[in-house]
C-alpha positions in Angstrom: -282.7 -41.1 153.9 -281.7 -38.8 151.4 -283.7 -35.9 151.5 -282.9 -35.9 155.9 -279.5 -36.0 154.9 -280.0 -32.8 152.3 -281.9 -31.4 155.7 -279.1 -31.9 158.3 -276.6 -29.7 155.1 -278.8 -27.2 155.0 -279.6 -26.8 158.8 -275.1 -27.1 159.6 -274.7 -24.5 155.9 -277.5 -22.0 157.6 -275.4 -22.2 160.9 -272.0 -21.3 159.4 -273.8 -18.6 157.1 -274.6 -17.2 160.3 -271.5 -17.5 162.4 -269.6 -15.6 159.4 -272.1 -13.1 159.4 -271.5 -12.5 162.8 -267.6 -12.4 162.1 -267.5 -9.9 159.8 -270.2 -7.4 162.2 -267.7 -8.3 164.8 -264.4 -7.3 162.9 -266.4 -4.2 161.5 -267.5 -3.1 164.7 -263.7 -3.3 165.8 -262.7 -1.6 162.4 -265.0 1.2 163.8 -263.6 1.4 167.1 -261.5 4.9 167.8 -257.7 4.1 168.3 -256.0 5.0 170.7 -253.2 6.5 168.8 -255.3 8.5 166.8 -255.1 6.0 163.5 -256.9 2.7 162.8 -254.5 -0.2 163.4 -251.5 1.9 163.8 -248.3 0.2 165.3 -245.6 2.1 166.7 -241.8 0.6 165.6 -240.2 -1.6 168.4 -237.5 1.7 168.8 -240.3 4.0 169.4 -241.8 1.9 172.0 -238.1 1.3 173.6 -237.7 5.5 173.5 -241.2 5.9 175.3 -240.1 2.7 177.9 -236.9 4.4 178.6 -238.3 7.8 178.8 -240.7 6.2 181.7 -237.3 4.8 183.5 -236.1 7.5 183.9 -234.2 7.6 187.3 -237.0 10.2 188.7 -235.6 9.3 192.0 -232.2 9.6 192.4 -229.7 7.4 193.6 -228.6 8.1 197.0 -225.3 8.8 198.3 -224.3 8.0 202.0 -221.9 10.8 203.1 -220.6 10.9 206.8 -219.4 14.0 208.8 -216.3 12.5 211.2 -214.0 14.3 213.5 -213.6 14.9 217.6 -216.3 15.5 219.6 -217.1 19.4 219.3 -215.6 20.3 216.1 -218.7 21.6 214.4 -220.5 18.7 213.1 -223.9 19.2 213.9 -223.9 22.9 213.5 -222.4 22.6 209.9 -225.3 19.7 208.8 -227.7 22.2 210.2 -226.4 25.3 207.9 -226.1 23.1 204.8 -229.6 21.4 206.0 -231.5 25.0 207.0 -229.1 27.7 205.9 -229.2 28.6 209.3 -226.7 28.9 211.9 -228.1 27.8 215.4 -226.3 29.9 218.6 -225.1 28.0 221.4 -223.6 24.7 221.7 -224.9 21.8 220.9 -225.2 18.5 223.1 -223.1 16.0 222.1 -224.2 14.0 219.3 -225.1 10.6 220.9 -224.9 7.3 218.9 -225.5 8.6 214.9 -228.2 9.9 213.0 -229.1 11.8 209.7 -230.8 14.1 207.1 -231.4 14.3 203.4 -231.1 17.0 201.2 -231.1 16.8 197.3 -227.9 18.9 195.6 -228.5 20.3 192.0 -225.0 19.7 190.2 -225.4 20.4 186.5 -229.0 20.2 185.5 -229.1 16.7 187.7 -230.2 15.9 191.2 -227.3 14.5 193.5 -229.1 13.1 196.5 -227.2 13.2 199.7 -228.3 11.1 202.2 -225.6 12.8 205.4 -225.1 11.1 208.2 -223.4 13.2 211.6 -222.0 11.1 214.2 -220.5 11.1 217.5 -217.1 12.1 218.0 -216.5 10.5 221.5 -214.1 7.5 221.8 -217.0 5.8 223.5 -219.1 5.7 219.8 -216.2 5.1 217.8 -217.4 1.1 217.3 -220.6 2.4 216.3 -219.6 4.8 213.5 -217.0 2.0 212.4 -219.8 -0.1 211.3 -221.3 3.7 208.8 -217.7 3.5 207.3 -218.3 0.4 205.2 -221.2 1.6 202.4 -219.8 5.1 202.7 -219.6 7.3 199.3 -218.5 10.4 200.9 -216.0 11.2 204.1 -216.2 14.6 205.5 -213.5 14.7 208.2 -213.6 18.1 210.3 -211.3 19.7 212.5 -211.7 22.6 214.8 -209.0 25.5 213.5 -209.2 26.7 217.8 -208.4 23.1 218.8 -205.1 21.6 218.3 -205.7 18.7 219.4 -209.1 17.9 217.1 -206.1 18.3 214.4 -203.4 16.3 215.8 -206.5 13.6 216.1 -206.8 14.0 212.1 -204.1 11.3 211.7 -205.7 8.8 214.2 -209.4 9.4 212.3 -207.5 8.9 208.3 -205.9 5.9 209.8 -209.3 4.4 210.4 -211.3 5.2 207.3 -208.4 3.6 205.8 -208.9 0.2 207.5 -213.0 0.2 207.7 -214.3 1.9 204.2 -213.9 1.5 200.5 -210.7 2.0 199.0 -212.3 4.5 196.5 -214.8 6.9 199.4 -214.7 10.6 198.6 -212.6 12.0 201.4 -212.7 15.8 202.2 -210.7 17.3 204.9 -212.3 20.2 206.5 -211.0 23.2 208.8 -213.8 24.4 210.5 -214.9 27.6 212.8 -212.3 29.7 210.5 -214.4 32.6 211.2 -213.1 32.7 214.6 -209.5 33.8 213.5 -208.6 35.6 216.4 -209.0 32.2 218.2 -207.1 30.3 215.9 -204.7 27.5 216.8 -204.4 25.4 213.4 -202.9 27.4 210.1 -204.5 27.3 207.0 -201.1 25.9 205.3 -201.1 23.0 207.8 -204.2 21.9 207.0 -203.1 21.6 203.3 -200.1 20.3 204.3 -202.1 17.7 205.9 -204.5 16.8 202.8 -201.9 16.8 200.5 -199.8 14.2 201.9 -202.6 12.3 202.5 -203.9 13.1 198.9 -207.2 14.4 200.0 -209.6 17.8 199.1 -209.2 20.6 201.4 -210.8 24.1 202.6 -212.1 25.8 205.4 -215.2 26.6 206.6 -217.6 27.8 208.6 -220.9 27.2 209.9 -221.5 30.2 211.7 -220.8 32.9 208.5 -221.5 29.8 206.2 -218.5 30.6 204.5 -217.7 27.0 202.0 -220.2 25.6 204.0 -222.2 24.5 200.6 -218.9 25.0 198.7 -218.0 21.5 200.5 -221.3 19.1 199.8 -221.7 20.6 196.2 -218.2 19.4 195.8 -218.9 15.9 196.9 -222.0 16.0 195.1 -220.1 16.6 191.9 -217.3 14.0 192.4 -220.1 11.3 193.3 -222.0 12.7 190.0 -219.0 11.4 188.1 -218.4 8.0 189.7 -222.2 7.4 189.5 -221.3 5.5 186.1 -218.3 3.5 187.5 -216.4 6.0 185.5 -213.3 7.9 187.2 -212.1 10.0 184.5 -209.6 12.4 185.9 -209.3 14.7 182.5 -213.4 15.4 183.4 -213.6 16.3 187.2 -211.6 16.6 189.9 -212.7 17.3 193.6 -209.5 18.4 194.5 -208.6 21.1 191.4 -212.7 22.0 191.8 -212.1 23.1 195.4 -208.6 24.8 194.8 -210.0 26.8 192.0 -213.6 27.9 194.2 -211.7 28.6 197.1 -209.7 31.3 195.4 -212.2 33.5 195.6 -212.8 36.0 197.8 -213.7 34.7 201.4 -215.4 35.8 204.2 -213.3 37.8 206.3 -212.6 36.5 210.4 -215.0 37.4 213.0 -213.4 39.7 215.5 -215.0 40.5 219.1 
C-alpha cells in the first residue's frame, strides 16, 4: 500500500511540475509581447487617461442653436436666409413662405463653431398658430421689418407682444430694418427703429439682403451672444449683443441704391 501511495505523489508532484512550467512559458511569453505604449507593463496615471478621455469628448459637433426669422409677410425673410445661406442675392420676389422651414449653417465666432440651425417662417396671419408652436425652444429671434412698409413696422409691436407670451424669457431678440438699400423708397427712419429696440431693450441695425450690407453682421452677432450663454453664464462685463452691434455698425455702410 505504501509504495502505490509514494506512486500516486510522484504521478500528482510530476503534474504540478509541469503546470508551473507551463506558467512561467506563459508569463514569459507575455513578458515578451510588444506593448502597446512602447514600454513593458507601462501604466498611464488615472489624470492622463482622464486628459486623453476628455480630449476624445470633445464637442466635435456643436451644439445647435434654433434661431427664427419673424416679421409680415414680404419683409425680406427668405431673401435675407438665402444671402447669409449662399452669399447670394436672388432677383425677383419670392412666393410666400408657406407653413415654416429651414437651413443650417455653422458661424466661426472666436476660434469656435456656433451652429445655427435658422428657421424662416410665414408671415401671413393665416400661419401665425404654426410659428407659435417654433417660439417655445427658440435661442434666437430675428424680427424684420421692411424700411418701404410702414405698416410691417407698426406690426412690430403686435409680433414683440407675442414672443413675449410664447418663448423663453431669456431668447436673443434682434430687431432688424431691412431693404435699407432702397433709400429713396424709404418709409421707416433709421432713428425710429432704434427708438423702437430701445424701449423694448432689444439689438438693432439695418440691413440688406440685396447689397448684403449687415446681412452677416446680424447672425454673427447672435452667434456670439448664444456663444456666451452656451455655459448658462450671462456675464454682461464679457459680451453684449447690443454694445457689439452699436460699435460694428459705426462703420462705414453701404451707401442707398438709387434708380
Amino acid at each position: 500500500m505504501a509504495t502505490d501511495d509514494s506512486m500516486d505523489d510522484d504521478v500528482f508532484e510530476a503534474i504540478e511540475d509541469n503546470r508551473l512550467k507551463l506558467t512561467a512559458k506563459d508569463s514569459e511569453k507575455k513578458d515578451k509581447a510588444p506593448s502597446p505604449t512602447g514600454y513593458r507593463n507601462y501604466k498611464p496615471p488615472a489624470e492622463v487617461l482622464k486628459l486623453c478621455q476628455s480630449d476624445i469628448i470633445v464637442d466635435v459637433e456643436p451644439r445647435i442653436h434654433k434661431t427664427i426669422l419673424l416679421g409680415d409677410s414680404g419683409v425680406g425673410k427668405t431673401s435675407l436666409l438665402v444671402k447669409f445661406d449662399t452669399g447670394k442675392f436672388q432677383s425677383g420676389n419670392f412666393s410666400a413662405t408657406v407653413g415654416i422651414g429651414f437651413t443650417t449653417k455653422v458661424v466661426a465666432v472666436d476660434n469656435t463653431k456656433v451652429k445655427l440651425q435658422i428657421w424662416d417662417t410665414a408671415g401671413q396671419e393665416r400661419f401665425r398658430s404654426v410659428t407659435h408652436a417654433y417660439y417655445r425652444d427658440a435661442h434666437a429671434l430675428l424680427l424684420l421689418y421692411d424700411v418701404t412698409n410702414k405698416t410691417s413696422f407698426d406690426n412690430i409691436r403686435a409680433w414683440l407682444g407675442e414672443i413675449r407670451e410664447y418663448a423663453q424669457d431669456d431668447v436673443v431678440i434682434m430687431l432688424l430694418g431691412n431693404k435699407a438699400d432702397c433709400g429713396h423708397d424709404r418709409t421707416v427712419r433709421r432713428e425710429d427703429g432704434e427708438r423702437l429696440a430701445r424701449e423694448y431693450n432689444v439689438a438693432f441695425m439695418e440691413t440688406s439682403a440685396k447689397s448684403g450690407q449687415n446681412v452677416d453682421l446680424a447672425f454673427v452677432a447672435v452667434a456670439r451672444e448664444l456663444k456666451h450663454r452656451q455655459n448658462g453664464q450671462k456675464d454682461a462685463n464679457t459680451f453684449n449683443v447690443q454694445d457689439y452691434v452699436r460699435q460694428q455698425t459705426e462703420k462705414p455702410q453701404c451707401p442707398p441704391c438709387y434708380t
